[in-house]
N, C-alpha and C positions, 0 to 999 in steps of 0.2 A: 464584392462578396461580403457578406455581413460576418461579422466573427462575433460569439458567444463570448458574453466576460465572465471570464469565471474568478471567483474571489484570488487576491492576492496576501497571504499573510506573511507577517516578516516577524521573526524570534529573535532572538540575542544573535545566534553566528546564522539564522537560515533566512530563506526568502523560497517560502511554497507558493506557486506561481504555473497557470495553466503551461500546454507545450506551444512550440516555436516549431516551425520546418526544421529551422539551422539545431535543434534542439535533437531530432531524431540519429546521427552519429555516434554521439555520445550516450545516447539512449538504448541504444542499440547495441554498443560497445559494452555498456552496464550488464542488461540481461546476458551478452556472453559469456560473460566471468562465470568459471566455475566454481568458484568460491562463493558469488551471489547467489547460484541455482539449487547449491547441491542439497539444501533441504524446503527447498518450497519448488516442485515440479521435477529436479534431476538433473534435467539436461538442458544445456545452455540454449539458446533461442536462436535461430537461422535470422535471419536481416529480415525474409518477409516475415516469419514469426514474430519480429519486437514490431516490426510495422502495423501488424493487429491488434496488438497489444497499445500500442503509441494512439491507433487513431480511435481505438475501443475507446479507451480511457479518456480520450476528448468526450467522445459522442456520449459517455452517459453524463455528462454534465447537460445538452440540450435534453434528453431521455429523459432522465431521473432526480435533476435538482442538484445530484452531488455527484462526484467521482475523485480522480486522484489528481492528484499536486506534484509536478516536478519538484523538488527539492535539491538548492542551490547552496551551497555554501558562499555566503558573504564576503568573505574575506578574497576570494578568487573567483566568485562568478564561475565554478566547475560544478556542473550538475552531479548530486553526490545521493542520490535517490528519487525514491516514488513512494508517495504516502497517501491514503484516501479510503475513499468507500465506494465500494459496487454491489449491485446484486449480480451473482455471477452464473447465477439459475443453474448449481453445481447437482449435479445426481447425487444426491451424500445423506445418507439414513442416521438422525433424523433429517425431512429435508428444511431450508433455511428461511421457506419463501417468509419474504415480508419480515425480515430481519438488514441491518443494517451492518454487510459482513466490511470489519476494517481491513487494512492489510499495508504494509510496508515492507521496501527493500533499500538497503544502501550499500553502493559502491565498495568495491574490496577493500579501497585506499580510505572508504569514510567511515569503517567499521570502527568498533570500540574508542568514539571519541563522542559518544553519546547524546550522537547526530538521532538516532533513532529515538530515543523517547521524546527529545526536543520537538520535532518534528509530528510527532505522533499525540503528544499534548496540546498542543497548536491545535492540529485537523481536529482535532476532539471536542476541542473546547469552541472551532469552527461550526460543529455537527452541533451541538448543545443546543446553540442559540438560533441552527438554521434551520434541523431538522428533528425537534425535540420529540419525545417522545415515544421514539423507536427503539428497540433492541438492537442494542451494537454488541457484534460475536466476531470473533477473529477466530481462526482454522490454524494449529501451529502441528506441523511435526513433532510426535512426542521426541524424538532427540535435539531438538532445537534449542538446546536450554536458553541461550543468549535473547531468543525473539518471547521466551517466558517469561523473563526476567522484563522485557520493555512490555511486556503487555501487564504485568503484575505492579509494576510501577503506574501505569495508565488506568488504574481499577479495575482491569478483570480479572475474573477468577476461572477455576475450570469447569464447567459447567456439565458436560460428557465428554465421551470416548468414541470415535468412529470410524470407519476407514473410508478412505478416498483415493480411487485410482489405483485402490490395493495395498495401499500406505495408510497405518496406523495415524489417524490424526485427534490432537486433542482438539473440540469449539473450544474457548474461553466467550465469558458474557461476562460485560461488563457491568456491576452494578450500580 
């Protein structure tokens, strides 16, 4: 069976690097955390739910050029998020087609060790040189302050107001 390479980047403490099988437990264990869910979606994800989510985010790398990057922290080889780009063909007024929406999550334990912007400048600076060109917009819950704060560090800014799934969401575009 032939496997897609998808780029590997390495940061100071990370290494964003496609998924593994052995990868999907821990992958899986991530999106449960209610602490990870409780403002992007709500509620924690069932095993087949992360499973969609796990082999989605492979497959738009063969689909679309780019997708999302397991993020590893170096020091322990423990998967400590998910960072990347999809289109995610969202129902959400305005809609997004043909924008480049980012997004990230980190592990309960890898919060506020500013694993996220690390990560999230990486993939960026990955996107620049791979898929230039494009509108990159991130979707943040207006109570999210913390995923504000790494997307305001990363260049964007708030660009509208929307609701998604009935939830208040701010786009951010990045300029």
């Amino acid at each position: 069976m032939a496997r897609l390479e998808i780029p590997l980047i390495e940061t100071e403490r990370l290494v964003l690097r496609g998924r593994r099988m052995e990868d999907f437990p821990a992958f899986a264990a991530m999106w449960a955390e209610e602490a990870v869910v409780r403002l992007i979606g709500g509620k924690p994800l069932t095993r087949e739910q992360a499973w969609g989510k796990f082999s989605r985010e492979t497959g738009d790398w063969a689909l679309l050029g780019f997708g999302f990057w397991l993020v590893v922290e170096k020091a322990t080889g423990a998967i400590v998020g998910d960072v990347g780009f999809s289109d995610f063909k969202r129902d959400i007024e305005p809609p997004l087609d043909g924008l480049l929406e980012f997004g990230w999550v980190l592990a309960g334990a890898a919060q506020g060790k500013g694993y996220a912007t690390e990560a999230a400048r990486a993939a960026l600076n990955w996107a620049e040189a791979n898929v230039p060109g494009r509108r990159k917009v991130c979707i943040i819950n207006e109570t999210n302050a913390r995923s504000m704060r790494v997307a305001e560090k990363c260049g964007f800014r708030e660009a509208w107001r929307a609701t998604y799934r009935g939830e208040p969401v701010i786009v951010f575009e990045r300029a």
